[in-house]
N, C-alpha and C positions, 0 to 999 in steps of 0.2 A: 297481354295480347289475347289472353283467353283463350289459347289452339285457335283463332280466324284463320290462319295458316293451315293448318291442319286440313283444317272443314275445309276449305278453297282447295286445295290439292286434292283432297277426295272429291269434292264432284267434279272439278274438271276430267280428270283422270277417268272415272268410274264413266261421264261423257265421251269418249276416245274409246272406250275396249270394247271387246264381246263378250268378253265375262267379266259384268260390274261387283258379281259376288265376290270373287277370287282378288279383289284389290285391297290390300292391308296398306296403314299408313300408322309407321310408328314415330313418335315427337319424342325427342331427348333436345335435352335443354344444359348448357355448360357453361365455362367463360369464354368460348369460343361464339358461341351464339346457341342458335336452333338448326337439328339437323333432322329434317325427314324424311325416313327411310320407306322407300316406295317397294311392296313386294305384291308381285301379278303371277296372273297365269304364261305361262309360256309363249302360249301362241300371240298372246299380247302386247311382248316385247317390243315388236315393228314397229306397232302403233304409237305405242308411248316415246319410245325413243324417232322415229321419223326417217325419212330420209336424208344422209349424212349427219343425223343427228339434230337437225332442226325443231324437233315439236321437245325435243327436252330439252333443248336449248330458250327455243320459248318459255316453257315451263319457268327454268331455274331464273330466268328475267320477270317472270309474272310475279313470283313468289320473291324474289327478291324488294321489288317495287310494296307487295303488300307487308312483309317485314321492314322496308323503312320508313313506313308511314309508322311503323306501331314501334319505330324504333330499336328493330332487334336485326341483327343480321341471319338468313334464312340462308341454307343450303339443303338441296335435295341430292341423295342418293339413290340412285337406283337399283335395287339390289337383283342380281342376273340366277332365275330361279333355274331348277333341276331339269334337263332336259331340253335345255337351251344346244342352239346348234352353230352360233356364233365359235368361231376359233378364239381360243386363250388369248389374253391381251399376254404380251413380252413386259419382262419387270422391268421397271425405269433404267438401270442400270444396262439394261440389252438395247435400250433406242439408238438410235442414229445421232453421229456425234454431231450433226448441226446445232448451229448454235437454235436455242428458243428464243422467239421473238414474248418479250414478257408484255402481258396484256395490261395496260392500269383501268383500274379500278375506278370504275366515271360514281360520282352519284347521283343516285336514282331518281327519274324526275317524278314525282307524286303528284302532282298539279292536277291529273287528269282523273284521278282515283279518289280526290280529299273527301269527299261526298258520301266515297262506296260503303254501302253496308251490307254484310254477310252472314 
């Protein structure tokens, strides 16, 4: 796949913020797949992550789609930098005991992308 992943998350991303300098994109690669670790400036966080969390939701679909074209499975992390003013997430064991409704796993339609070059 060549990091195309990689390169796609950075300029999308460095696209979205006010400080394009301050955007790191780290690739680790395992049996799991590809996982890439997104670290920003602070005041950036809004941005990337969206309102209720839709623009990293788009994100994790965008990069999903370009990892199953190249046949790897991609996940982004967002890593929550110093100075963040977000409240602590509660550790899974603290959640509310409703039940989770478990999401399947659709695959990714590529059709629209076969063409893209990066």
């Amino acid at each position: 796949m060549a990091e195309l992943d990689q390169q796609f998350l950075d300029f999308v991303v460095k696209s979205l913020v006010d400080h394009p300098d301050d955007i790191q994109v780290e690739r680790t690669v395992d049996e799991m797949g590809v996982l890439l670790t997104l670290k920003t400036h602070p005041e950036d966080m809004g941005q990337i992550i969206g309102r209720s969390g839709n623009t990293a939701r788009a994100i994790r679909t965008l990069l999903r789609v370009v990892g199953a074209k190249n046949n790897a499975r991609v996940n982004l992390k967002i890593h929550e930098p110093e100075g963040s003013t977000r409240p602590p997430r509660k550790p899974r064991g603290e959640m509310s005991a409703a039940p989770r409704q478990e999401r399947q796993e659709e695959e990714a339609d590529t059709s629209a992308v076969d063409d893209l070059k990066l």
